[in-house]
The first five atom37 places (N, CA, C, CB, O) and aatype in JSON, in Angstrom:
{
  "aatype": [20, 20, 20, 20, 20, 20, 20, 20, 20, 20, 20, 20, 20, 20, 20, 20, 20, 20, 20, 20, 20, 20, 20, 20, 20, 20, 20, 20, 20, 20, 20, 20, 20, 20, 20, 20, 20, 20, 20, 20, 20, 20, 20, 20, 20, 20, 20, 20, 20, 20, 20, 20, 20, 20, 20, 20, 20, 20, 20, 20, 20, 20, 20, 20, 20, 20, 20, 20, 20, 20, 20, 20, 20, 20, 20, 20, 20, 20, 20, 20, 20, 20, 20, 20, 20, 20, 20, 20, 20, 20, 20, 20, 20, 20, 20, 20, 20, 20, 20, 20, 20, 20, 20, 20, 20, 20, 20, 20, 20, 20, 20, 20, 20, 20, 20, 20, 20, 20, 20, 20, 20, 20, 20, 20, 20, 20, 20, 20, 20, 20, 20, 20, 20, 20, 20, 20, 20],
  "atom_mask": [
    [1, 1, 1, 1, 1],
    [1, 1, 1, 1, 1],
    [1, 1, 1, 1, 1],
    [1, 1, 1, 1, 1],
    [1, 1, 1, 1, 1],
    [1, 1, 1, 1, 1],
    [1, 1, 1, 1, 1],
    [1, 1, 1, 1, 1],
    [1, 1, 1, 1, 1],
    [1, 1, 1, 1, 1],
    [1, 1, 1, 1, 1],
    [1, 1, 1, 1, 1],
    [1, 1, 1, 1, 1],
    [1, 1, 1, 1, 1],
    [1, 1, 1, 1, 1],
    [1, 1, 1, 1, 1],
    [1, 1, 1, 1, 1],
    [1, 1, 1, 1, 1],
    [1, 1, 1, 1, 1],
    [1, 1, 1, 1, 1],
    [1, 1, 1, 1, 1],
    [1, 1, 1, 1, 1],
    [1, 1, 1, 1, 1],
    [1, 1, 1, 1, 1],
    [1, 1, 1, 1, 1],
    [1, 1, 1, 1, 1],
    [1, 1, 1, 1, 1],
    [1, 1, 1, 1, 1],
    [1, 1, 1, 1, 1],
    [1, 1, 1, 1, 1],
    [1, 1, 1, 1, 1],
    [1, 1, 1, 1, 1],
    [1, 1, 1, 1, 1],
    [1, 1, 1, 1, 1],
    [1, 1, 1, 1, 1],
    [1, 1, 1, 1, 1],
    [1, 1, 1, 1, 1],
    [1, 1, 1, 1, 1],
    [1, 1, 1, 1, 1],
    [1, 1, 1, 1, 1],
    [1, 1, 1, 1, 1],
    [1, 1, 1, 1, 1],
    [1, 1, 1, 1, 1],
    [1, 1, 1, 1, 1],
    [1, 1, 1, 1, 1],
    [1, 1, 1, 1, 1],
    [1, 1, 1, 1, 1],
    [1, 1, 1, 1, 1],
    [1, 1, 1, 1, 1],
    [1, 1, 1, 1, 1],
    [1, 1, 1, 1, 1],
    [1, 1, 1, 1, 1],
    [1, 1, 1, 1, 1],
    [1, 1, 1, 1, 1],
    [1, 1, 1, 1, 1],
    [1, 1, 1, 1, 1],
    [1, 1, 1, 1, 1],
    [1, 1, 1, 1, 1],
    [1, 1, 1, 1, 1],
    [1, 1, 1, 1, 1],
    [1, 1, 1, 1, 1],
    [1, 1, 1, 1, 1],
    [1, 1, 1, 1, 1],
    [1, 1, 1, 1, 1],
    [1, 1, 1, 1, 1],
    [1, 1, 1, 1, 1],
    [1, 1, 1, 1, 1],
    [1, 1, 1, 1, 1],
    [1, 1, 1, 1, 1],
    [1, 1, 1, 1, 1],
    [1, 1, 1, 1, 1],
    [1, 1, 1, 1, 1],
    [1, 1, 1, 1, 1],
    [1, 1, 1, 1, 1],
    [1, 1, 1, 1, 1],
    [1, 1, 1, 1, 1],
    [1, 1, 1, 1, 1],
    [1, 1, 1, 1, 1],
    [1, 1, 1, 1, 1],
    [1, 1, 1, 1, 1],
    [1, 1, 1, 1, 1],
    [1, 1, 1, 1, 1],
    [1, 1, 1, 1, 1],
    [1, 1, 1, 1, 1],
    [1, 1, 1, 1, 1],
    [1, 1, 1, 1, 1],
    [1, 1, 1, 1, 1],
    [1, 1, 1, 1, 1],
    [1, 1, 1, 1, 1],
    [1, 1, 1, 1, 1],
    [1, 1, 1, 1, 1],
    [1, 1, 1, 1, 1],
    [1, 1, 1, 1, 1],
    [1, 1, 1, 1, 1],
    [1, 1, 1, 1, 1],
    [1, 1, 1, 1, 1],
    [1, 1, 1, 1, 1],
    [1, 1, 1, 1, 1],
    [1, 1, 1, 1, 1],
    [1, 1, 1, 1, 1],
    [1, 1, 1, 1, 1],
    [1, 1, 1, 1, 1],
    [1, 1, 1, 1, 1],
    [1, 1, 1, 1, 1],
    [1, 1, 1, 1, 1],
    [1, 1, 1, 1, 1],
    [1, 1, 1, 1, 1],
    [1, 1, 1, 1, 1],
    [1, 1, 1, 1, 1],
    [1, 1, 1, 1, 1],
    [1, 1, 1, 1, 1],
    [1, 1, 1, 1, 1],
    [1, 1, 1, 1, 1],
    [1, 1, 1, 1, 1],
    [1, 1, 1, 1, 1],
    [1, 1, 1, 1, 1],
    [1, 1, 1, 1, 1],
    [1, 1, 1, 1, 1],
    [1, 1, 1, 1, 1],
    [1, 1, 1, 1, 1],
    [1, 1, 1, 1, 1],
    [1, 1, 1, 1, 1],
    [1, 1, 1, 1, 1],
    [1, 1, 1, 1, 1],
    [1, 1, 1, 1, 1],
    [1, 1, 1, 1, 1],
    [1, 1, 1, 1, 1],
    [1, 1, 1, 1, 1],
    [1, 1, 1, 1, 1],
    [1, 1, 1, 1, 1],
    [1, 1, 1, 1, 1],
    [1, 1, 1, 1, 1],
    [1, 1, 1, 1, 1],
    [1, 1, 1, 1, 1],
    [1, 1, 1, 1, 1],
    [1, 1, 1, 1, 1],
    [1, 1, 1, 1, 1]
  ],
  "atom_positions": [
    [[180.55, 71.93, 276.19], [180.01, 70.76, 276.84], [180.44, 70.75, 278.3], [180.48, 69.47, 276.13], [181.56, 71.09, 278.67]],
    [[179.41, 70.32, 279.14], [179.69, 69.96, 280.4], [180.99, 68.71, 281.12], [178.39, 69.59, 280.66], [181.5, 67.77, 280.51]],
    [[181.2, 69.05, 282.3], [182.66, 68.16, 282.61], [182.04, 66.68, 282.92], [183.72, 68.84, 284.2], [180.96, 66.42, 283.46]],
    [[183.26, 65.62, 282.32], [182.58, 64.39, 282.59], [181.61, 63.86, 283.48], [183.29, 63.77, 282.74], [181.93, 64.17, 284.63]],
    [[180.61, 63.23, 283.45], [179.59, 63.13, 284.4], [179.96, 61.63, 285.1], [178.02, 63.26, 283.64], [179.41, 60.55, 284.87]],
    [[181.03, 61.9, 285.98], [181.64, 60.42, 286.01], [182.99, 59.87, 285.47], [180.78, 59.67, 285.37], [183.37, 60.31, 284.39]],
    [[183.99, 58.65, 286.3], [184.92, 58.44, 285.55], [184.48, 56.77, 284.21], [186.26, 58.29, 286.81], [185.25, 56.04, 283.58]],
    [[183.31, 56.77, 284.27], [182.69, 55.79, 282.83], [182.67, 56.78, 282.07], [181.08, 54.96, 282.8], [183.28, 56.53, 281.03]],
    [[182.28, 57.73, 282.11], [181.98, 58.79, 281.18], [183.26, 59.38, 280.24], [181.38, 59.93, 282.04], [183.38, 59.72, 279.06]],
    [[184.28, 59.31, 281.59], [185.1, 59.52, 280.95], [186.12, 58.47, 280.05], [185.52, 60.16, 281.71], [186.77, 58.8, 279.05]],
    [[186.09, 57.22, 280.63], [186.57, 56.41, 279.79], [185.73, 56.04, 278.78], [187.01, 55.46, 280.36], [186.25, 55.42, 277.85]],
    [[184.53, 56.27, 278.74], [184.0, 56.16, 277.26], [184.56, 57.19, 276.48], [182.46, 56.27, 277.13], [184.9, 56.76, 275.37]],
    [[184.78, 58.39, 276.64], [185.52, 59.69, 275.79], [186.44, 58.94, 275.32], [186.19, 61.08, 276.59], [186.4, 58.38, 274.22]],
    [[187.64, 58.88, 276.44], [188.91, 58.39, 275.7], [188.69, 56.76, 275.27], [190.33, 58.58, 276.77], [189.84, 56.64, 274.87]],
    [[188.38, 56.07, 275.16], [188.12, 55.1, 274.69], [188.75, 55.45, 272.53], [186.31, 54.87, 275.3], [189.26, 54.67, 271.73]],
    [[188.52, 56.28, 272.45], [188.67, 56.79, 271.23], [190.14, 57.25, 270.86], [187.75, 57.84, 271.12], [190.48, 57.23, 269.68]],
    [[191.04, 57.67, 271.88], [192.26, 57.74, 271.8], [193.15, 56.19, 271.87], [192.54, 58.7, 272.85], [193.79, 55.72, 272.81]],
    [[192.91, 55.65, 270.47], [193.42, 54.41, 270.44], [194.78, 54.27, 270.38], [192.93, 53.78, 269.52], [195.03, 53.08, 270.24]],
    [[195.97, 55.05, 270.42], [197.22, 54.83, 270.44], [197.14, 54.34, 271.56], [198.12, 55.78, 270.22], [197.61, 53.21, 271.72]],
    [[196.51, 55.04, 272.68], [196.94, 54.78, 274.45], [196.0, 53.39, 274.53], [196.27, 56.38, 275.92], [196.55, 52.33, 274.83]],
    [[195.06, 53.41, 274.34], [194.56, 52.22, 274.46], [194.72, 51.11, 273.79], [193.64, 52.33, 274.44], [194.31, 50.13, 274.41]],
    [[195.15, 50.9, 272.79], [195.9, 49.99, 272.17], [197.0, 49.36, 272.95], [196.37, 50.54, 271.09], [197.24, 48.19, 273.28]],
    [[197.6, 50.52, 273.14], [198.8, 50.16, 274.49], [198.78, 49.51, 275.79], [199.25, 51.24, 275.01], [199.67, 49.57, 276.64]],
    [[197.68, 48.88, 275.85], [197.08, 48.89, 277.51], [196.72, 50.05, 278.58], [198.04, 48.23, 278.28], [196.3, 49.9, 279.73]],
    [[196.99, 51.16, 277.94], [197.03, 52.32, 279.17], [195.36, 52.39, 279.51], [197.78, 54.14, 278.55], [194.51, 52.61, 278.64]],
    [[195.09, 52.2, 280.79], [193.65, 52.37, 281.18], [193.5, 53.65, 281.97], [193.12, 51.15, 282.03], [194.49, 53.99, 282.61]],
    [[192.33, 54.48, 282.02], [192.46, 55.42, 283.22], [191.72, 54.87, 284.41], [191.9, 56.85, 282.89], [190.5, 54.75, 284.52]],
    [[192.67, 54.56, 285.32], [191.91, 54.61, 287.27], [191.34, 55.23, 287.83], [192.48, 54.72, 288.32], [190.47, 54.93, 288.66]],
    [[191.75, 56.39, 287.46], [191.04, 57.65, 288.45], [190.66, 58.88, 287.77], [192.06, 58.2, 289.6], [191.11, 59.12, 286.66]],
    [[189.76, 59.78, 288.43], [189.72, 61.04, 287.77], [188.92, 61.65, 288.43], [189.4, 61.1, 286.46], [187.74, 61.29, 288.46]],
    [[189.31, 62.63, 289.07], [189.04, 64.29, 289.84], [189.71, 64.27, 290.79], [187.61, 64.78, 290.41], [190.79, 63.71, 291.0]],
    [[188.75, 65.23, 291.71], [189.53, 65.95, 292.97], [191.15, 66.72, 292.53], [189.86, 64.55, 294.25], [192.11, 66.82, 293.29]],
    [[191.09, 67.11, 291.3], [192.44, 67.85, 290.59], [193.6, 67.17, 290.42], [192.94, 68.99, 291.3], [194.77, 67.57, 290.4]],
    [[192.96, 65.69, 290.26], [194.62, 64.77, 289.95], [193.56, 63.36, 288.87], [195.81, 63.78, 292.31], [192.52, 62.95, 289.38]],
    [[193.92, 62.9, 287.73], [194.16, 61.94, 286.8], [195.07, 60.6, 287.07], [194.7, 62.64, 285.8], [196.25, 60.75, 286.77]],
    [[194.79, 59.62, 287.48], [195.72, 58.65, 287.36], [195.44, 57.58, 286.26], [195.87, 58.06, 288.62], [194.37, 57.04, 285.98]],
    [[196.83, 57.4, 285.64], [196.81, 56.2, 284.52], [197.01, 55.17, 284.77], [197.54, 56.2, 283.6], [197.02, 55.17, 286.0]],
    [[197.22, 54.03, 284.37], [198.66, 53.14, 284.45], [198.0, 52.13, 283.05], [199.06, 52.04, 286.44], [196.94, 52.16, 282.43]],
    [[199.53, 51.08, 282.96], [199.18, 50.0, 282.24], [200.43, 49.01, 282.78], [199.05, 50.35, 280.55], [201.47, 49.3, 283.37]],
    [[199.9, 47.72, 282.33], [200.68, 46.67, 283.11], [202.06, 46.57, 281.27], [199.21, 44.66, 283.75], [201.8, 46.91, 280.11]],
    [[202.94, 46.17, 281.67], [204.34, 46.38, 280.8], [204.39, 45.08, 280.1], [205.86, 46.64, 281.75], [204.34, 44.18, 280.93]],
    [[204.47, 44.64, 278.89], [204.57, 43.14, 277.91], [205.92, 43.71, 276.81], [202.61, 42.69, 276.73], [206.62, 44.71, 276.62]],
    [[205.78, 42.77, 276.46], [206.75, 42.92, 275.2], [206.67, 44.05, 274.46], [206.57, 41.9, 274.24], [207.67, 44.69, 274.12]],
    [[205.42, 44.38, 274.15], [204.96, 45.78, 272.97], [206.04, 47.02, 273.38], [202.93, 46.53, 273.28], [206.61, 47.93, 272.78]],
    [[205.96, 46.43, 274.98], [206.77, 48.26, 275.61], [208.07, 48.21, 275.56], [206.56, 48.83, 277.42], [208.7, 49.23, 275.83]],
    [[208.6, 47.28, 275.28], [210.06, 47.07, 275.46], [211.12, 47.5, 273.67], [210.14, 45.09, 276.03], [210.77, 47.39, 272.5]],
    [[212.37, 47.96, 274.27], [212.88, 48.26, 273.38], [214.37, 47.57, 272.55], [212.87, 49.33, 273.79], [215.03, 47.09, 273.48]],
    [[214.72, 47.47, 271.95], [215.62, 46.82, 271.79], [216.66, 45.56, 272.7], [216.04, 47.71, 271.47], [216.84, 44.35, 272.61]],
    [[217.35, 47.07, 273.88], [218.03, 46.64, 274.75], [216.92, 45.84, 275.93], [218.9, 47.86, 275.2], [217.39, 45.75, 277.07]],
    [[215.74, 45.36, 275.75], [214.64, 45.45, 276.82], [214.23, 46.14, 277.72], [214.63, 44.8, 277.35], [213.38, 45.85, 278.57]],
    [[214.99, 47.39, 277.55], [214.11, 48.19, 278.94], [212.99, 48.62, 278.18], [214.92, 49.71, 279.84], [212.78, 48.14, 277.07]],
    [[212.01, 49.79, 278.85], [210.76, 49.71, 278.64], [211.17, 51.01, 278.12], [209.65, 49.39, 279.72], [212.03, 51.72, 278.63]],
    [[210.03, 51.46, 276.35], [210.45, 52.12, 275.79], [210.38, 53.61, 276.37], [210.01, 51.8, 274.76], [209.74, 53.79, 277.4]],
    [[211.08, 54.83, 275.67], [210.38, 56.03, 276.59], [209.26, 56.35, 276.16], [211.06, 57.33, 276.69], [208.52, 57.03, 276.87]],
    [[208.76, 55.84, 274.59], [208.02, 56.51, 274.16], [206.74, 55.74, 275.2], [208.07, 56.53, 272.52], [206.19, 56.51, 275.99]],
    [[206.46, 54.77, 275.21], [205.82, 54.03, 276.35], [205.67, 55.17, 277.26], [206.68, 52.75, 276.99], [204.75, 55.97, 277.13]],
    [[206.88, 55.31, 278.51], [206.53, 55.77, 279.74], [205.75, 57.7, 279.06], [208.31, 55.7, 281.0], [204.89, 58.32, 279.68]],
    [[206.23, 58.05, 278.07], [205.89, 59.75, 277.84], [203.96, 59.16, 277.54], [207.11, 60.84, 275.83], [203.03, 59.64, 278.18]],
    [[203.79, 58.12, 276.52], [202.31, 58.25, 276.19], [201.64, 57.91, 277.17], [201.81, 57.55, 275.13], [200.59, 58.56, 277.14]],
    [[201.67, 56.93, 278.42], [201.5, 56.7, 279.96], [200.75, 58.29, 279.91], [203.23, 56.39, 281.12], [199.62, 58.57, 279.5]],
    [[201.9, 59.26, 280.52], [201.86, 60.51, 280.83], [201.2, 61.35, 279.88], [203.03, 60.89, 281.05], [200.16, 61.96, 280.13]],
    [[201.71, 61.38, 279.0], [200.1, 62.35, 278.14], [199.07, 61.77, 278.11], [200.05, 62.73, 276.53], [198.18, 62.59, 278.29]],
    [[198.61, 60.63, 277.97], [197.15, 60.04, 278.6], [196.87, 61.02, 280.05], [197.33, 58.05, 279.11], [196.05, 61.91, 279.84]],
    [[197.33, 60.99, 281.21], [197.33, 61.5, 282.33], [196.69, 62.85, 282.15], [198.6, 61.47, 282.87], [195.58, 63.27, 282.46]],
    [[197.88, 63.47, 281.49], [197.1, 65.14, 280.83], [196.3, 65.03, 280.72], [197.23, 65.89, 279.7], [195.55, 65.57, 281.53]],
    [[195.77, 64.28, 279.67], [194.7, 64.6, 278.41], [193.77, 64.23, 279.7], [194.63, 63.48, 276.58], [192.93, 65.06, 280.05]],
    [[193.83, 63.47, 280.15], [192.51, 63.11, 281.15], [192.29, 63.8, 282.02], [192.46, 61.99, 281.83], [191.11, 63.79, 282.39]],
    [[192.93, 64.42, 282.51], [193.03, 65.74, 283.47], [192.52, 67.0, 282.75], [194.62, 66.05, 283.93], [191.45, 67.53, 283.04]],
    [[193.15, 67.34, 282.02], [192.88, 68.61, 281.46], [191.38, 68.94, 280.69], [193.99, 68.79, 280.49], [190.68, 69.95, 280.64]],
    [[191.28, 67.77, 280.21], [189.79, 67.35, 279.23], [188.54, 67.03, 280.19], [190.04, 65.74, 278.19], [187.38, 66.93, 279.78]],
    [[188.89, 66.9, 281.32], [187.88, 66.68, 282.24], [187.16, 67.89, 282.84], [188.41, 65.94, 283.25], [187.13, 67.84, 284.07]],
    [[186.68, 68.8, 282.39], [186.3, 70.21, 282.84], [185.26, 70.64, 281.97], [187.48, 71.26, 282.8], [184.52, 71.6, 282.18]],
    [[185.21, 69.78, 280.85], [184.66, 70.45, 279.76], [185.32, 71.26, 278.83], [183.84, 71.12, 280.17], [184.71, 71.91, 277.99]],
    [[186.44, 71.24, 278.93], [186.93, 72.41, 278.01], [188.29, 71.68, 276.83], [187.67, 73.85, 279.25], [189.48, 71.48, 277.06]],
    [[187.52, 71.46, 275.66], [189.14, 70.76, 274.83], [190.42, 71.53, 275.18], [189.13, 70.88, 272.94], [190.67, 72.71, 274.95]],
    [[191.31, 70.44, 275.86], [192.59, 71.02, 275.71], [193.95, 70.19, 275.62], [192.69, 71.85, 276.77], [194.4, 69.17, 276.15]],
    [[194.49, 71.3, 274.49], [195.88, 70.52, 273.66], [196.86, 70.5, 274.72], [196.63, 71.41, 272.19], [196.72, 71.0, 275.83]],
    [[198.01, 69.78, 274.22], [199.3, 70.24, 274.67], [200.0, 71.23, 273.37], [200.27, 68.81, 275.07], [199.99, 71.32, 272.14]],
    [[200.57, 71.85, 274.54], [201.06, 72.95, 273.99], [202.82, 73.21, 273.8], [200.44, 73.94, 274.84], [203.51, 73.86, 273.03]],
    [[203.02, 72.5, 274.72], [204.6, 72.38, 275.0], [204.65, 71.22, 276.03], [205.34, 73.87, 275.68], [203.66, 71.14, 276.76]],
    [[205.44, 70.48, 276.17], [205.42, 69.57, 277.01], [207.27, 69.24, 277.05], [204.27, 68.33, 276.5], [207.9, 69.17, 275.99]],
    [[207.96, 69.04, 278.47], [209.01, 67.93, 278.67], [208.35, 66.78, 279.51], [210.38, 68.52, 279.47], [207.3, 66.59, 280.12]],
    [[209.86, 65.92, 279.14], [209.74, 64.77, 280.54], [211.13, 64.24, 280.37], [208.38, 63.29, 280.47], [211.95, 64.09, 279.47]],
    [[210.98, 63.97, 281.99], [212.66, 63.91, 282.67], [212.52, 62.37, 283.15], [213.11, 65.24, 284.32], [211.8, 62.04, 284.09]],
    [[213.4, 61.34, 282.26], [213.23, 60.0, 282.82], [214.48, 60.03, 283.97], [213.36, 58.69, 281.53], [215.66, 60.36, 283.83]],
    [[213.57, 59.46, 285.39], [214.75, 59.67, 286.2], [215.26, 58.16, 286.54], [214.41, 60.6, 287.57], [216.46, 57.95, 286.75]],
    [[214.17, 56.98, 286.61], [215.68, 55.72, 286.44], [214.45, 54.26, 285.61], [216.74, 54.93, 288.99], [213.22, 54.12, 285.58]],
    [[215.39, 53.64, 285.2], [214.59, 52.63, 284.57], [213.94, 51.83, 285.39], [215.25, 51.87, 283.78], [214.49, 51.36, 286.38]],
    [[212.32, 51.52, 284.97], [211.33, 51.29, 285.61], [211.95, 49.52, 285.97], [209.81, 51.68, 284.66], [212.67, 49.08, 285.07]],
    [[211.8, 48.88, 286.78], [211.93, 47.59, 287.61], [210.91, 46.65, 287.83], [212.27, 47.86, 288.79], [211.14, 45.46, 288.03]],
    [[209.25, 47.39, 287.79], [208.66, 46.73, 288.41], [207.35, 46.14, 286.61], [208.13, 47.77, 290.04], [207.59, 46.55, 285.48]],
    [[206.72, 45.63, 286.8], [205.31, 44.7, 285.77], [204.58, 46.14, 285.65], [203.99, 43.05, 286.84], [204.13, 46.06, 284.51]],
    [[204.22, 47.3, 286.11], [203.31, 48.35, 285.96], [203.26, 49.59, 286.26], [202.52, 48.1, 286.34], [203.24, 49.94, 287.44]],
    [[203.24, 50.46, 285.23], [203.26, 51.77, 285.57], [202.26, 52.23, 286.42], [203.25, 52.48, 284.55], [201.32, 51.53, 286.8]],
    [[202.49, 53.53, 286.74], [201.34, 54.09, 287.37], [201.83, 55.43, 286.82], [201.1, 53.89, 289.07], [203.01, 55.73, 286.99]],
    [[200.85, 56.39, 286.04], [200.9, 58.58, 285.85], [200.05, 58.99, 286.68], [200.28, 59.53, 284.2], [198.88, 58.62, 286.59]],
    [[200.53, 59.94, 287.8], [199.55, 60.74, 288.34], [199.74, 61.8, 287.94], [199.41, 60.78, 289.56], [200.91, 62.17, 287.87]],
    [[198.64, 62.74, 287.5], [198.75, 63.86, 287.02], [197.61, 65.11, 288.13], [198.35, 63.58, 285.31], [196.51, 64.98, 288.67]],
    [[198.69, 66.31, 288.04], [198.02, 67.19, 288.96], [198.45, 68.88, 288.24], [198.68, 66.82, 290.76], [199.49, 69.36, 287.78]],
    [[196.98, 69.43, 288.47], [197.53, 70.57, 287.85], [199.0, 70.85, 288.62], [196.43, 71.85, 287.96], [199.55, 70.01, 289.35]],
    [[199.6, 72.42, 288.27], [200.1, 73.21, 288.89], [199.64, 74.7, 288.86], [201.18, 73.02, 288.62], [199.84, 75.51, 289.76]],
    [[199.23, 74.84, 288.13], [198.21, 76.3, 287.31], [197.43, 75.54, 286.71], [198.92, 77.52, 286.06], [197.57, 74.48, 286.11]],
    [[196.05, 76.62, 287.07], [195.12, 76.02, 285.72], [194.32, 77.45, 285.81], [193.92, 74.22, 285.96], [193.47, 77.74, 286.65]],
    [[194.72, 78.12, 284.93], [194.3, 79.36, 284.41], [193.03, 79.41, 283.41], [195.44, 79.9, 283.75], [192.45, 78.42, 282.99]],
    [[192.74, 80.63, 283.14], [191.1, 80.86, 281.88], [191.68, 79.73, 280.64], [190.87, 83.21, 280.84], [191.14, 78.64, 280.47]],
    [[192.66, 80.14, 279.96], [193.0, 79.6, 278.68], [194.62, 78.94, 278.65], [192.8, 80.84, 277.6], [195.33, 78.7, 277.68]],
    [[194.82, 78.8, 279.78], [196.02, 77.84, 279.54], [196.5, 77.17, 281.1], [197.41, 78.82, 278.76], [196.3, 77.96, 282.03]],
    [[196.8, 76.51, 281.3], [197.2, 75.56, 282.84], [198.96, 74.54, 282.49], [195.37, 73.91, 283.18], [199.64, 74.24, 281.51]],
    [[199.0, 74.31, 284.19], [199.92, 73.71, 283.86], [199.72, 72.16, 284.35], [201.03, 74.44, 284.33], [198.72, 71.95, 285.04]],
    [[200.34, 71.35, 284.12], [200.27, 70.01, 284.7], [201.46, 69.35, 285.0], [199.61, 69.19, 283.91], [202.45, 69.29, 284.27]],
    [[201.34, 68.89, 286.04], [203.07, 67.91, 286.71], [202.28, 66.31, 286.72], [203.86, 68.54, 289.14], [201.32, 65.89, 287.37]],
    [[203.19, 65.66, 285.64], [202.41, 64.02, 286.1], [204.0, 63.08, 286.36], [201.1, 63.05, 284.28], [205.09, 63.09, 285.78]],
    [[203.49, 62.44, 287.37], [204.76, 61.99, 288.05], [204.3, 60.39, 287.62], [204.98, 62.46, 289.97], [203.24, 59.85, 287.94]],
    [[205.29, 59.85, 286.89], [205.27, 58.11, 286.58], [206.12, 57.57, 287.71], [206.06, 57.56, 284.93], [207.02, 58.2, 288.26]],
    [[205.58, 55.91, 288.08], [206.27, 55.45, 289.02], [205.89, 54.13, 288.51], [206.0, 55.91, 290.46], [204.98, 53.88, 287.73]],
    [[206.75, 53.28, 289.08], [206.55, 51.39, 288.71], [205.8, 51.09, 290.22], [208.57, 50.15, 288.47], [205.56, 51.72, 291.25]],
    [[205.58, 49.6, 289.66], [204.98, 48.9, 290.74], [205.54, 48.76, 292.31], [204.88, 47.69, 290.23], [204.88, 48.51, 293.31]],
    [[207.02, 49.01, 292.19], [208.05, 49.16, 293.31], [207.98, 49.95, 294.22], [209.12, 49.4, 292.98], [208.12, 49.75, 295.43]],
    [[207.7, 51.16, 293.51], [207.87, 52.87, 294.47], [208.39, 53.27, 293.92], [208.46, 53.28, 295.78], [208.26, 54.47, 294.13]],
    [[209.5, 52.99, 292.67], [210.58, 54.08, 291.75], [210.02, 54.79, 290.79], [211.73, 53.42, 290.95], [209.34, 54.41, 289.84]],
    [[210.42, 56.06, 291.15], [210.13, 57.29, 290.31], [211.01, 56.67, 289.18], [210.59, 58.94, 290.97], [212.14, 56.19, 289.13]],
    [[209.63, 56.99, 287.99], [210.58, 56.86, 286.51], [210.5, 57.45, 285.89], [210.62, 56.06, 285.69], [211.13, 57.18, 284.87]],
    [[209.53, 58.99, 285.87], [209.79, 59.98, 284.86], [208.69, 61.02, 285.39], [209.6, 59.41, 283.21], [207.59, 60.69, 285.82]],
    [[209.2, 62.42, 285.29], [208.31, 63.46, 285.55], [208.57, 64.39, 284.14], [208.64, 64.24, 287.1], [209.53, 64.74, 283.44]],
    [[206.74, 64.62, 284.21], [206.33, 65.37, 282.77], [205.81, 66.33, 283.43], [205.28, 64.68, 281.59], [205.2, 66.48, 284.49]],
    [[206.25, 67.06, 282.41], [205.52, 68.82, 282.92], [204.85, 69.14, 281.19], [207.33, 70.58, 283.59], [205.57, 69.09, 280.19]],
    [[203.59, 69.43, 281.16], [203.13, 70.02, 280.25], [202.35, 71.39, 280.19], [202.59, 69.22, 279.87], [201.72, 71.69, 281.2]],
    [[202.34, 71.83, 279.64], [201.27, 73.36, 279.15], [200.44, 72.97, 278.3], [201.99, 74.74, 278.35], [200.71, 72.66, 277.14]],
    [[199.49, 72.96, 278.74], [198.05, 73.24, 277.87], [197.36, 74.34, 277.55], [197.09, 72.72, 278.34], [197.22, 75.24, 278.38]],
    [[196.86, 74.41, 276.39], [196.03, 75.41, 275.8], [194.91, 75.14, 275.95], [196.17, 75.67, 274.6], [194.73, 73.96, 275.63]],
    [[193.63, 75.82, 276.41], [192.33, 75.5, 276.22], [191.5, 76.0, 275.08], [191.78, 75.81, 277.25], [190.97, 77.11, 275.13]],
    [[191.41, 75.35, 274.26], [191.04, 75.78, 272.62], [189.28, 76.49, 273.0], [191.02, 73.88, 271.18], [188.79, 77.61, 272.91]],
    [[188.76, 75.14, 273.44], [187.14, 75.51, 272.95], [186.41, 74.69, 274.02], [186.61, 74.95, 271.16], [187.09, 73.89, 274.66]],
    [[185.27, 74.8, 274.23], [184.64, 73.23, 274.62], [184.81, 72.25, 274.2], [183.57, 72.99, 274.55], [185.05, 72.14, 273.0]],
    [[184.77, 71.37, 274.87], [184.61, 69.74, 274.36], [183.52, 69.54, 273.86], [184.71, 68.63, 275.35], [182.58, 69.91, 274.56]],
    [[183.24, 69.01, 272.74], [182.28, 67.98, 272.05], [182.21, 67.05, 272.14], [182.2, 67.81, 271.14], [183.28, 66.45, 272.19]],
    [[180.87, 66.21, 272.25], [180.9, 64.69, 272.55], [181.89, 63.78, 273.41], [180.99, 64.15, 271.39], [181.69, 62.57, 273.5]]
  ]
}
């Protein structure tokens, strides 16, 4: 299948990845070789102690991927992925920008950098993707 025809196009795709959207995570942006996410932070994200959970700020960031990487036409997984939380978020809303670093025939890389509403860096993900097949529908 051909690469999104548009970023409606593409939020109609993911529209279907209901963990992230359930979550509030919306996508903002998409091309020119960078994905941006965000979602505004409520109770759902918070964890015990109230900071905001990690699993929160990591699914932020694989949304980012997936929207990046899936935007070409070509299904693609993660394959390996870290992420380095570097300080607890401060501000009402995330923001993932995601940008390749490689993006090879059958596998690429991606750096998506999370930040709050403030300016504070709160976590950088590095993933590897595999490019399985085309995308369908």
């Amino acid at each position: 299948m051909e690469a999104f025809n548009g970023i409606e196009d593409a939020r109609a795709y993911f529209a279907h990845d209901r963990f992230a959207t359930d979550n509030g995570i919306v996508l903002d942006e998409l091309g020119g070789g960078r994905a941006v996410t965000s979602m505004e932070l409520g109770e759902r994200h918070r964890n015990a102690f109230g900071g905001v959970m990690g699993g929160a700020i990591f699914t932020l960031a694989d949304f980012a991927f997936a929207a990046l990487t899936n935007g070409r036409g070509r299904l693609t997984v993660a394959q390996q992925v870290s992420i380095n939380y570097l300080a607890a978020p401060k501000g009402s809303r995330l923001t993932a920008t995601a940008r390749y670093r490689r993006d090879g025939r059958t596998s690429c890389v991606v750096v998506v950098d999370v930040a709050d509403d403030t300016g504070r860096d709160v976590a950088q993900f590095v993933g590897l993707g595999f490019k399985v097949a085309p995308r369908e529908g």
